[in-house]
Residue frames as a rotation matrix with the C-alpha (Angstrom) as fourth column:
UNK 1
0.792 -0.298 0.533 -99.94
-0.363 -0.932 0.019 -154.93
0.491 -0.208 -0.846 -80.41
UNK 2
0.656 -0.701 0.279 -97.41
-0.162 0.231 0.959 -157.47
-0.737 -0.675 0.038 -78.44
UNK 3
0.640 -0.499 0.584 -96.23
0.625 0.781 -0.018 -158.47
-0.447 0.376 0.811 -81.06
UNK 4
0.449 -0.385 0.806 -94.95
0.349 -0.755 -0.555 -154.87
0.822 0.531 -0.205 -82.41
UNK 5
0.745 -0.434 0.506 -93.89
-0.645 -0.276 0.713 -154.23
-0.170 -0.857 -0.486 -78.73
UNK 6
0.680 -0.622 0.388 -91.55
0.260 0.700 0.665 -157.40
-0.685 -0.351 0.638 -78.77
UNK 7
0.722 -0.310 0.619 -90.47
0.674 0.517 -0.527 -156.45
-0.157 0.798 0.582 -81.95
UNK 8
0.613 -0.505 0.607 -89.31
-0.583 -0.808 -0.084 -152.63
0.533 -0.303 -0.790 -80.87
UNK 9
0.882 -0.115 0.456 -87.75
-0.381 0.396 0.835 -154.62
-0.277 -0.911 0.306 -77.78
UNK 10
0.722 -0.325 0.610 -85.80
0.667 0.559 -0.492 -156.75
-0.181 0.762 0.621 -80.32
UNK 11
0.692 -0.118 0.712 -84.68
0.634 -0.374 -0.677 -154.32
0.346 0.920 -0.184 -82.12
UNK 12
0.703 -0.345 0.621 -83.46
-0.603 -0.753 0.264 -151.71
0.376 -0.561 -0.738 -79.46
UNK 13
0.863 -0.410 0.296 -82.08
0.011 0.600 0.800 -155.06
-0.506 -0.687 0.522 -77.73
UNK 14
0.223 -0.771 0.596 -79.39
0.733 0.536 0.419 -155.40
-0.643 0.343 0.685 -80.94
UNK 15
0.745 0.076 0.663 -78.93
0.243 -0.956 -0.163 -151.96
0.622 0.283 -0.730 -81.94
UNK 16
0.801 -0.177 0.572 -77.92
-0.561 -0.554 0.615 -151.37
0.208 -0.814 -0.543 -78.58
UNK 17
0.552 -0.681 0.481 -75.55
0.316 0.705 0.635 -155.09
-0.771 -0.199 0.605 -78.14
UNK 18
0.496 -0.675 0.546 -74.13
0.791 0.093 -0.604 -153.84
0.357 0.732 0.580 -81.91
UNK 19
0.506 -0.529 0.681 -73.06
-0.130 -0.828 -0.546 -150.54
0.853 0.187 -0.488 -81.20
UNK 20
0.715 -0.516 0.472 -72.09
-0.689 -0.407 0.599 -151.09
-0.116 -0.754 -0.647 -77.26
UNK 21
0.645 -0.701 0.302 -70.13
0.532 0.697 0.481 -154.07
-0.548 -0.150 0.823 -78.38
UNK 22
0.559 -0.631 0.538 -68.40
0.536 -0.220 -0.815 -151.94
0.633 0.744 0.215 -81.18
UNK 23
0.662 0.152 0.734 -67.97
-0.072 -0.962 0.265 -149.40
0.746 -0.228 -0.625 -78.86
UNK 24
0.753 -0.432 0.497 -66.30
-0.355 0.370 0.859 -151.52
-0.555 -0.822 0.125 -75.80
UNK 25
0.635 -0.608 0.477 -64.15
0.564 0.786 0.254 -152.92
-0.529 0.108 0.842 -78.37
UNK 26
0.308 -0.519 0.797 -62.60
0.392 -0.695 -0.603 -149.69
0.867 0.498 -0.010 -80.05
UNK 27
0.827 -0.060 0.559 -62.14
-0.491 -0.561 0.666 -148.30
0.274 -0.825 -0.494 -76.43
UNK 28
0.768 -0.577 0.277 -60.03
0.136 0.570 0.811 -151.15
-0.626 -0.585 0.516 -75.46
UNK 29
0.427 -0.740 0.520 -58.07
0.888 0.236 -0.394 -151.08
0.169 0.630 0.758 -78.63
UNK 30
0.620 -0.220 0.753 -57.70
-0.121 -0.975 -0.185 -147.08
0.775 0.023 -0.631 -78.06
UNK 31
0.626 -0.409 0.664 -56.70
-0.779 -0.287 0.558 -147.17
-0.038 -0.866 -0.498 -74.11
UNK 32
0.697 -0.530 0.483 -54.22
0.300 0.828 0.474 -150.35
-0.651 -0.185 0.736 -74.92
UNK 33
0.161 -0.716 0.679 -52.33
0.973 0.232 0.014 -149.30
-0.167 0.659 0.734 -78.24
UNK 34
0.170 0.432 -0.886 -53.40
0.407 -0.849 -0.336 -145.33
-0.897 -0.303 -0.320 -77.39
UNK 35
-0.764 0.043 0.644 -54.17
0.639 -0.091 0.764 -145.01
0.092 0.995 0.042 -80.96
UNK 36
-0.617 0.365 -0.698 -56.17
-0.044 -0.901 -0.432 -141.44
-0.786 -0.236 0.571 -81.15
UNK 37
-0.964 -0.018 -0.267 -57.35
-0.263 -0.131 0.956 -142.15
-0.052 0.991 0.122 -84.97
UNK 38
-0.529 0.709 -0.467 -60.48
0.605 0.701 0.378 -144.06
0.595 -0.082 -0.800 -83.72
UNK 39
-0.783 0.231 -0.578 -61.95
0.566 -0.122 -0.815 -140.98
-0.258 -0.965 -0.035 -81.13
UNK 40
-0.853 0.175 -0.493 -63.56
-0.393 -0.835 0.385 -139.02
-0.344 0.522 0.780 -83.44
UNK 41
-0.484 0.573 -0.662 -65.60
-0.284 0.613 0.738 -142.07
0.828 0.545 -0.134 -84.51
UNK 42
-0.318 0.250 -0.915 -66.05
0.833 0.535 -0.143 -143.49
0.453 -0.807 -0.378 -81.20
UNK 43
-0.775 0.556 -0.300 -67.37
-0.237 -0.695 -0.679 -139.87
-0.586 -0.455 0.671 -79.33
UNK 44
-0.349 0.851 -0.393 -70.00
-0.910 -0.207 0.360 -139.68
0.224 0.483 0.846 -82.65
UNK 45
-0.268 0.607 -0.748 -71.46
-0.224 0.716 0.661 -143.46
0.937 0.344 -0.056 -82.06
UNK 46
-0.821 -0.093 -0.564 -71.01
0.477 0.431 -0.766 -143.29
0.314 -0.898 -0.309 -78.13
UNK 47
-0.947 0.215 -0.237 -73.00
-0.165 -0.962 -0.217 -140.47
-0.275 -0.167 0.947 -78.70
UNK 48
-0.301 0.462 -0.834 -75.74
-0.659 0.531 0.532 -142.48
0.689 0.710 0.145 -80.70
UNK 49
-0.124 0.376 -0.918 -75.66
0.505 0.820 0.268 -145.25
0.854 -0.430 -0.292 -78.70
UNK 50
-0.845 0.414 -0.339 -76.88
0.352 -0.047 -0.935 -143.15
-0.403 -0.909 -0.106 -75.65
UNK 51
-0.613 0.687 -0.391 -79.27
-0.790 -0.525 0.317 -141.62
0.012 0.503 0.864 -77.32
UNK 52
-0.003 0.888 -0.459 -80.65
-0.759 0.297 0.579 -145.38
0.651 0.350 0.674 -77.63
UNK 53
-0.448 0.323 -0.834 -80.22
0.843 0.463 -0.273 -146.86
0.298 -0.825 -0.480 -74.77
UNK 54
-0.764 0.644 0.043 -82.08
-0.529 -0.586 -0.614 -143.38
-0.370 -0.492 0.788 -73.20
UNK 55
-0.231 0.756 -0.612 -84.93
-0.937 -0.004 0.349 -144.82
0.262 0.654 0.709 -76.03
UNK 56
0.036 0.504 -0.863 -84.91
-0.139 0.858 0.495 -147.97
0.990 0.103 0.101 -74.38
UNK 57
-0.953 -0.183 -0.243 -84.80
0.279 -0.210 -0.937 -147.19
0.121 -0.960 0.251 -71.14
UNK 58
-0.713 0.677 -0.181 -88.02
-0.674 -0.733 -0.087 -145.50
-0.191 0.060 0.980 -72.02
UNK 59
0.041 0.652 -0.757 -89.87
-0.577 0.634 0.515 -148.61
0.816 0.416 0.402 -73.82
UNK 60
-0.420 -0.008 -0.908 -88.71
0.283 0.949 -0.139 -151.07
0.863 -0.315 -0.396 -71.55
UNK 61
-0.807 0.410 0.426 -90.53
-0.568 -0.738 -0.365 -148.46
0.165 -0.536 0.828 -68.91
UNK 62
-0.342 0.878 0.334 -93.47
-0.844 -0.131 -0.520 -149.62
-0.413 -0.460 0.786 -70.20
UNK 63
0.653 0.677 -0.340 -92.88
-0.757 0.602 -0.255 -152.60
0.032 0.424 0.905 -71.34
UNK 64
0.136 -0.678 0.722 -90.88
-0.839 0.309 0.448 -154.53
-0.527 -0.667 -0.527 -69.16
UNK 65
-0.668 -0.380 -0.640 -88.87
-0.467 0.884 -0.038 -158.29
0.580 0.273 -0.767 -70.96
UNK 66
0.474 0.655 -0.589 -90.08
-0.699 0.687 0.201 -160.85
0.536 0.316 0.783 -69.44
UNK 67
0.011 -0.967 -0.255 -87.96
-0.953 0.067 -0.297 -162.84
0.304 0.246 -0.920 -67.45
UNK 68
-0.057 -0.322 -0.945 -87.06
-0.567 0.789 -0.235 -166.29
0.822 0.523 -0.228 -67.52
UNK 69
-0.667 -0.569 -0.481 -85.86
0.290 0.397 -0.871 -166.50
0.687 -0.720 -0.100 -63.97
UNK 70
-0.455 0.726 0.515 -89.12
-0.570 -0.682 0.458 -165.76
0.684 -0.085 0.724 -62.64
UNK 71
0.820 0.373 -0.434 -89.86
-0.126 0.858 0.498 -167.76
0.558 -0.354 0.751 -59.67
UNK 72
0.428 -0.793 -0.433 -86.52
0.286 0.573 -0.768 -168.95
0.857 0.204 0.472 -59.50
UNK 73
0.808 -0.137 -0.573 -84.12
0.529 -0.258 0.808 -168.67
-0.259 -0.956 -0.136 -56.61
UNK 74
-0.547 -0.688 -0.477 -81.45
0.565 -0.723 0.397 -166.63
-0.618 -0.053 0.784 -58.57
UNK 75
0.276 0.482 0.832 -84.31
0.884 -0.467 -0.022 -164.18
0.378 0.741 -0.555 -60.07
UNK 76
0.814 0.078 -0.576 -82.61
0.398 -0.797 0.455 -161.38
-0.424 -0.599 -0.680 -57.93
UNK 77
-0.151 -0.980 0.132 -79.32
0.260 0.089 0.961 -162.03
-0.954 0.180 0.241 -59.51
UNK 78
-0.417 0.029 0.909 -80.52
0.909 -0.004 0.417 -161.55
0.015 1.000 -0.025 -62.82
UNK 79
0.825 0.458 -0.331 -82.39
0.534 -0.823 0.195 -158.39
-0.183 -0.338 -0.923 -61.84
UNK 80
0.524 -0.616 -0.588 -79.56
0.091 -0.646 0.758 -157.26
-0.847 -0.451 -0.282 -60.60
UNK 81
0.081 -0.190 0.978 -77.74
0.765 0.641 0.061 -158.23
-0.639 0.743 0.198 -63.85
UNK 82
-0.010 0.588 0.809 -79.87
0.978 -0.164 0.132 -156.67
0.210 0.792 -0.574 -65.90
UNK 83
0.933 0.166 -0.320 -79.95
0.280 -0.893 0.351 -153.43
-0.228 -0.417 -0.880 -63.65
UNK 84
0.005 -0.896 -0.445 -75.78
0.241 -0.431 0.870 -152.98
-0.970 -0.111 0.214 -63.53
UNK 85
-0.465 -0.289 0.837 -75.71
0.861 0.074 0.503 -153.33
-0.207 0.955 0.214 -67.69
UNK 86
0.348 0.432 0.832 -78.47
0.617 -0.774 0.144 -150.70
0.706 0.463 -0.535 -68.26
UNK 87
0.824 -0.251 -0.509 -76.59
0.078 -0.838 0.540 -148.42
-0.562 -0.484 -0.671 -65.32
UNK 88
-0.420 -0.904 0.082 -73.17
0.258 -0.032 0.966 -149.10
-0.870 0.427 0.246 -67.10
UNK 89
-0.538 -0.156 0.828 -74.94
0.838 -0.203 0.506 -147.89
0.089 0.967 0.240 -70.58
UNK 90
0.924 0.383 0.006 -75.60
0.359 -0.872 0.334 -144.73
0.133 -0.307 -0.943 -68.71
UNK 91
0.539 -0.807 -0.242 -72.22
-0.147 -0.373 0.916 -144.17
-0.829 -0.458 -0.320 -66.95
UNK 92
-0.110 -0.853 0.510 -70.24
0.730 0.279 0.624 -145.29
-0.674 0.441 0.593 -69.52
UNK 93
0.065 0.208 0.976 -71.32
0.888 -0.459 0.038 -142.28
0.456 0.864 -0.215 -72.00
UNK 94
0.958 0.246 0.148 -72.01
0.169 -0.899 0.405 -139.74
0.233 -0.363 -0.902 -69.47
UNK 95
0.730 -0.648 -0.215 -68.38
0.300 0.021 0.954 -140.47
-0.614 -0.761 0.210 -68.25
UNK 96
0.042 -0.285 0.958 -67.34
0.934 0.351 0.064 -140.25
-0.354 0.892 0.281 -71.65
UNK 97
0.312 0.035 0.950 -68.53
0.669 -0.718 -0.193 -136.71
0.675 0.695 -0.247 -72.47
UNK 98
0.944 0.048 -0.327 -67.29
0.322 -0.353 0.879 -135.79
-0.073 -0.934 -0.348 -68.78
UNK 99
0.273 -0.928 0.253 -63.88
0.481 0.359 0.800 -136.89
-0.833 -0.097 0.544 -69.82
UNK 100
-0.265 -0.652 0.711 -63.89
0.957 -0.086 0.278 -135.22
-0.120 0.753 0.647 -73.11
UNK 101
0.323 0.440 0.838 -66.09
0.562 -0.801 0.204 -132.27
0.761 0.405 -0.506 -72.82
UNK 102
0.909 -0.069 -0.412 -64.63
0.249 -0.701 0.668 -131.23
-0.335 -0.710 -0.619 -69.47
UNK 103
0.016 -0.917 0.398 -60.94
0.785 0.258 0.563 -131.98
-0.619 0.303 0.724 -71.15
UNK 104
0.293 -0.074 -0.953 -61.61
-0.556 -0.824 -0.107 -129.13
-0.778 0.562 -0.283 -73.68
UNK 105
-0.792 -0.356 0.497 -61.64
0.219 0.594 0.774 -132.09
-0.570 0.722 -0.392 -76.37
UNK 106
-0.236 0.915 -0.326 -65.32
-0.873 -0.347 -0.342 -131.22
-0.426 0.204 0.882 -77.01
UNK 107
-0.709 0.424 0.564 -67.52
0.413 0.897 -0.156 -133.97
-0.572 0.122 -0.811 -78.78
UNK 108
-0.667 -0.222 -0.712 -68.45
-0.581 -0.443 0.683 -134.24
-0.467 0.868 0.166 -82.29
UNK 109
0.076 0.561 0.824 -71.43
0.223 0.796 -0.562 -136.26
-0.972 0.226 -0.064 -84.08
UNK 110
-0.260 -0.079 0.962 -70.39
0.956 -0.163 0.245 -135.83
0.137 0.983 0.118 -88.00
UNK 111
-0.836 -0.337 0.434 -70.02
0.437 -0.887 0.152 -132.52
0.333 0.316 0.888 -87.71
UNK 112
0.565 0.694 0.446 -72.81
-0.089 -0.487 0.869 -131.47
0.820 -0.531 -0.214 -85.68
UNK 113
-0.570 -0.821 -0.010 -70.79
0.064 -0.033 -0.997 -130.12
0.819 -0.569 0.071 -82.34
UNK 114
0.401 0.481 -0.779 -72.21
0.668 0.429 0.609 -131.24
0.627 -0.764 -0.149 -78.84
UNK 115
0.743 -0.418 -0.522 -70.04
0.299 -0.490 0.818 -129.77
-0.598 -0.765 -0.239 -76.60
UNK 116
0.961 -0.277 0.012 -67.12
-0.072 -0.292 -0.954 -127.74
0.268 0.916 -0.300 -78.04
UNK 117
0.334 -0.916 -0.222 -63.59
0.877 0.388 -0.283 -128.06
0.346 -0.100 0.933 -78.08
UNK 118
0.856 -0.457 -0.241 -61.10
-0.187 -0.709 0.680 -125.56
-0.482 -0.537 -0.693 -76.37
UNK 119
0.127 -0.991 -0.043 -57.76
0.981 0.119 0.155 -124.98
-0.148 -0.062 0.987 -77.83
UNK 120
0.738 -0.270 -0.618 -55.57
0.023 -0.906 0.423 -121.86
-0.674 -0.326 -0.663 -77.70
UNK 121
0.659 -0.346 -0.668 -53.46
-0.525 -0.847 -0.078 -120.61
-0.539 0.402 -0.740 -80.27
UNK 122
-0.637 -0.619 -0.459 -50.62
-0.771 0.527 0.358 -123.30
0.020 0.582 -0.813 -80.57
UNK 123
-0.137 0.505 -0.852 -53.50
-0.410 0.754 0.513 -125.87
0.902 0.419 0.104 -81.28
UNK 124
-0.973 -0.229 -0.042 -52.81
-0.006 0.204 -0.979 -127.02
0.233 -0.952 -0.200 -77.44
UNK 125
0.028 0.983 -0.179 -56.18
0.498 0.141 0.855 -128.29
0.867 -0.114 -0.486 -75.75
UNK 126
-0.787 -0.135 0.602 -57.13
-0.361 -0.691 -0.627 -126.20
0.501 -0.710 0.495 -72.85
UNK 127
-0.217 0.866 -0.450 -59.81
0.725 0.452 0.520 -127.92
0.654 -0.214 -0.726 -70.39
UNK 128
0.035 0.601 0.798 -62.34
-0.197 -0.779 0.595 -126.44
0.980 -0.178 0.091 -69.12
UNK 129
0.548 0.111 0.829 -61.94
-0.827 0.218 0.518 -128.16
-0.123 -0.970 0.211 -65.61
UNK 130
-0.130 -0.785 -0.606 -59.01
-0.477 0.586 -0.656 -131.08
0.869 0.203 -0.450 -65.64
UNK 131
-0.715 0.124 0.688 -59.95
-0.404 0.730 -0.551 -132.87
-0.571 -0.672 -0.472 -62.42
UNK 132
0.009 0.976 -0.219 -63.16
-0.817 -0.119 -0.565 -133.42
-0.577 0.184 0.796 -63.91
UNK 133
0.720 0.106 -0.686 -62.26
-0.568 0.658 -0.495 -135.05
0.398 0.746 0.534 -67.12
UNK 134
-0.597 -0.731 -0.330 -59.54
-0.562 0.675 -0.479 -136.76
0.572 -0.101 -0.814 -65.26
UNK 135
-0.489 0.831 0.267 -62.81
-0.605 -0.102 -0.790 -138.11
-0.629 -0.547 0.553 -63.43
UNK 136
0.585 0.793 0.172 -64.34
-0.425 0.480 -0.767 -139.15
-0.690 0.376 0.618 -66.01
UNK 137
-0.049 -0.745 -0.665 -61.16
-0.883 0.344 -0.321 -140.32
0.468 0.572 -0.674 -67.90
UNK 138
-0.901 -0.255 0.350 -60.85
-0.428 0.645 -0.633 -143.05
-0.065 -0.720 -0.691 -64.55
UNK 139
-0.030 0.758 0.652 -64.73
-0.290 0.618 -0.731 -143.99
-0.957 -0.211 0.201 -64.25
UNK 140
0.649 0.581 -0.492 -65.00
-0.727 0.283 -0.625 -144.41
-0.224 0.763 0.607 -68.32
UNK 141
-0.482 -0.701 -0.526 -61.19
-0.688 0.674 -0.268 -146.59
0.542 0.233 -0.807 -68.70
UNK 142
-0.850 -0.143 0.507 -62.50
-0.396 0.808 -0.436 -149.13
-0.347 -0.572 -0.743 -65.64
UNK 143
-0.023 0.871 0.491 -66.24
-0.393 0.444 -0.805 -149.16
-0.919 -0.212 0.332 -66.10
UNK 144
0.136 -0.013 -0.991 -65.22
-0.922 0.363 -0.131 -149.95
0.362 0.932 0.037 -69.84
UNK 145
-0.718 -0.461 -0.522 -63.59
-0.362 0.888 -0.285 -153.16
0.594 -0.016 -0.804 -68.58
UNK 146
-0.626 0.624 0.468 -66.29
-0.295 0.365 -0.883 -153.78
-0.722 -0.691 -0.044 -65.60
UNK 147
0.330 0.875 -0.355 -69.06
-0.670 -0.048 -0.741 -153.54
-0.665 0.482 0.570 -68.58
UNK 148
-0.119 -0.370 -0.921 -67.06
-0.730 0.662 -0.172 -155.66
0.673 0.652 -0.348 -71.20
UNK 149
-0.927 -0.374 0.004 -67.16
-0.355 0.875 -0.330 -158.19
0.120 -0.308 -0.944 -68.19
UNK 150
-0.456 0.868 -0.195 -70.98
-0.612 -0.465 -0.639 -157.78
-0.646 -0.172 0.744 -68.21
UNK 151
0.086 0.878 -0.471 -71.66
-0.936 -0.091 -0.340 -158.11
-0.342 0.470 0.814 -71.00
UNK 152
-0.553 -0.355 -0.754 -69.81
-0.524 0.851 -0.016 -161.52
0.647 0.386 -0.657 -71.77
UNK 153
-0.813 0.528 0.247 -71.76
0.163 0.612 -0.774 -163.01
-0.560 -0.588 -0.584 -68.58
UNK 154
-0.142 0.919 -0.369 -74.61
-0.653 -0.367 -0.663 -161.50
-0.744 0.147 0.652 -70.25
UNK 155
0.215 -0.233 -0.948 -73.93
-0.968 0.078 -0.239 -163.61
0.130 0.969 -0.208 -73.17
UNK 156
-0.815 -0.247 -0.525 -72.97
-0.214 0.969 -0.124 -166.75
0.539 0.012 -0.842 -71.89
UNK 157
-0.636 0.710 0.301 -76.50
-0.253 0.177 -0.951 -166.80
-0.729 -0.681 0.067 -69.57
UNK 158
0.344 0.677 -0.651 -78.23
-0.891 0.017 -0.453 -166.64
-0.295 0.736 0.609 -73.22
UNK 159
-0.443 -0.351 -0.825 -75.85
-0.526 0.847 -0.078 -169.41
0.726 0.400 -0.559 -74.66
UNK 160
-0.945 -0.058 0.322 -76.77
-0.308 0.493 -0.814 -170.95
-0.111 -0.868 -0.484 -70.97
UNK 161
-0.342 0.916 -0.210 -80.43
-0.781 -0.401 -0.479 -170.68
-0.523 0.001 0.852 -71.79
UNK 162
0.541 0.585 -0.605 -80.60
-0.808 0.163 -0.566 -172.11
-0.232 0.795 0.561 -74.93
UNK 163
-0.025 -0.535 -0.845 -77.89
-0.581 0.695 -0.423 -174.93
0.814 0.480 -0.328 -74.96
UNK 164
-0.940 -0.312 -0.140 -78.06
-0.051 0.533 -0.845 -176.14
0.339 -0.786 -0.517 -71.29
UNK 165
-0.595 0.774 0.217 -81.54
0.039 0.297 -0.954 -175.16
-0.803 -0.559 -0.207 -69.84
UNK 166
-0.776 0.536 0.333 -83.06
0.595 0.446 0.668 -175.61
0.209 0.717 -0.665 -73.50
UNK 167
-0.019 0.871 -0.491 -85.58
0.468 -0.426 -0.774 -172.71
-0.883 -0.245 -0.399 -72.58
UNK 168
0.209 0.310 0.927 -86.76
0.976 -0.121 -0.180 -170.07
0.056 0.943 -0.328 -75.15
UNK 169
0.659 0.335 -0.674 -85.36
0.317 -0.936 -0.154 -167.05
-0.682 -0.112 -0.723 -73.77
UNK 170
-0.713 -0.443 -0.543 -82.30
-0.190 -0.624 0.758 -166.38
-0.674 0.644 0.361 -76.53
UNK 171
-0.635 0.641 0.432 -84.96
0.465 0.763 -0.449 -167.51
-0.617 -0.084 -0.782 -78.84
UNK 172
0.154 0.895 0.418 -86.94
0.987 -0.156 -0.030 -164.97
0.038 0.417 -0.908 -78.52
UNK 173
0.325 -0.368 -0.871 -84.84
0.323 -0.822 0.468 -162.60
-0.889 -0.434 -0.148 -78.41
UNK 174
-0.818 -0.512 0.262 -83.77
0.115 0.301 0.947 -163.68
-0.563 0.805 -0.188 -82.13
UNK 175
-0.795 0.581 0.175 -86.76
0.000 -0.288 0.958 -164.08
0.607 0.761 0.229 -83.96
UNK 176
-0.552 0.831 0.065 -90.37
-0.716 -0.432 -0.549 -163.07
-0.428 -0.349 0.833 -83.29
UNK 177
-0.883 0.462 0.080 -93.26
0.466 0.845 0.263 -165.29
0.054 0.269 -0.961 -83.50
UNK 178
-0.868 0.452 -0.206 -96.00
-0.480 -0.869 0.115 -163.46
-0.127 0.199 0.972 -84.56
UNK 179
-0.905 0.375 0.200 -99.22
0.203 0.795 -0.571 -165.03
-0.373 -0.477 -0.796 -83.05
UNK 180
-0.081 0.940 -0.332 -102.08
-0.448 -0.332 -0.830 -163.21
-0.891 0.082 0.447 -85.20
């Protein structure tokens, strides 16, 4: 049974690194070259990828990683770590549909409508509350960049792992060793 637990774990773990990396990297390209052509895509997968991080938020409930740095004198720091990333892949959606669903953009998953859109006659968005989404317009542009810095530390601590302290934790994060 651990071994199907590690393997859910896995799985959610790079699901969750593919889409929020896609996801941090269309954002930037949007809010830098404000290219609109990409939002439509990026609401429907931001939209996805909460959905699974909520699902792993849930497993990892009950079935906490491991961690490396057990013992250790920076095992708080990693805690912590680990805590900001999985708050930033909360905020960073919720701020997201704040910013577009309060905007009267609404938010689309392939044609299945979340929240709806608002426009008035000459096509013209109309928000439903404009501080709001200007709210969440400010917490999703920064925490995009706070979380892109995240997740690279996150990413060089694994490279750290496995090239410097020679442990097994990117390892096993890669493949599964199935002990039955």
């Amino acid at each position: 049974m651990a071994y199907q637990t590690q393997q859910v774990t896995r799985v959610l773990h790079w699901l969750s690194a593919f889409f929020i990396i896609g996801l941090l990297g269309s954002g930037i390209y949007m809010a830098d070259g404000n290219d609109y052509a990409l939002y439509d895509w990026h609401k429907a997968f931001g939209v996805i990828a909460f959905l699974l991080v909520i699902i792993r938020l849930y497993h990892r409930k009950d079935n906490p990683w491991p961690s490396s740095a057990k013992g250790t004198s920076h095992e708080k720091y990693v805690q912590y770590m680990h805590q900001f990333l999985l708050i930033a892949c909360v905020l960073m959606p919720v701020s997201g549909l704040i910013y577009s669903g309060l905007g009267g953009f609404g938010v689309d998953v392939f044609g299945i409508e979340v929240i709806p859109s608002r426009y008035n006659e000459k096509a013209e968005v109309l928000a439903y509350n404009q501080a709001g989404s200007d709210l969440g317009k400010a917490v999703h542009y920064y925490l995009g960049y706070l979380m892109t810095a995240l997740v690279i530390v996150h990413v060089f601590a694994a490279l750290k792992h496995h090239f410097i302290d020679k442990d097994n934790t990117l390892s096993a994060m890669i493949k599964a060793k199935n002990t039955h």
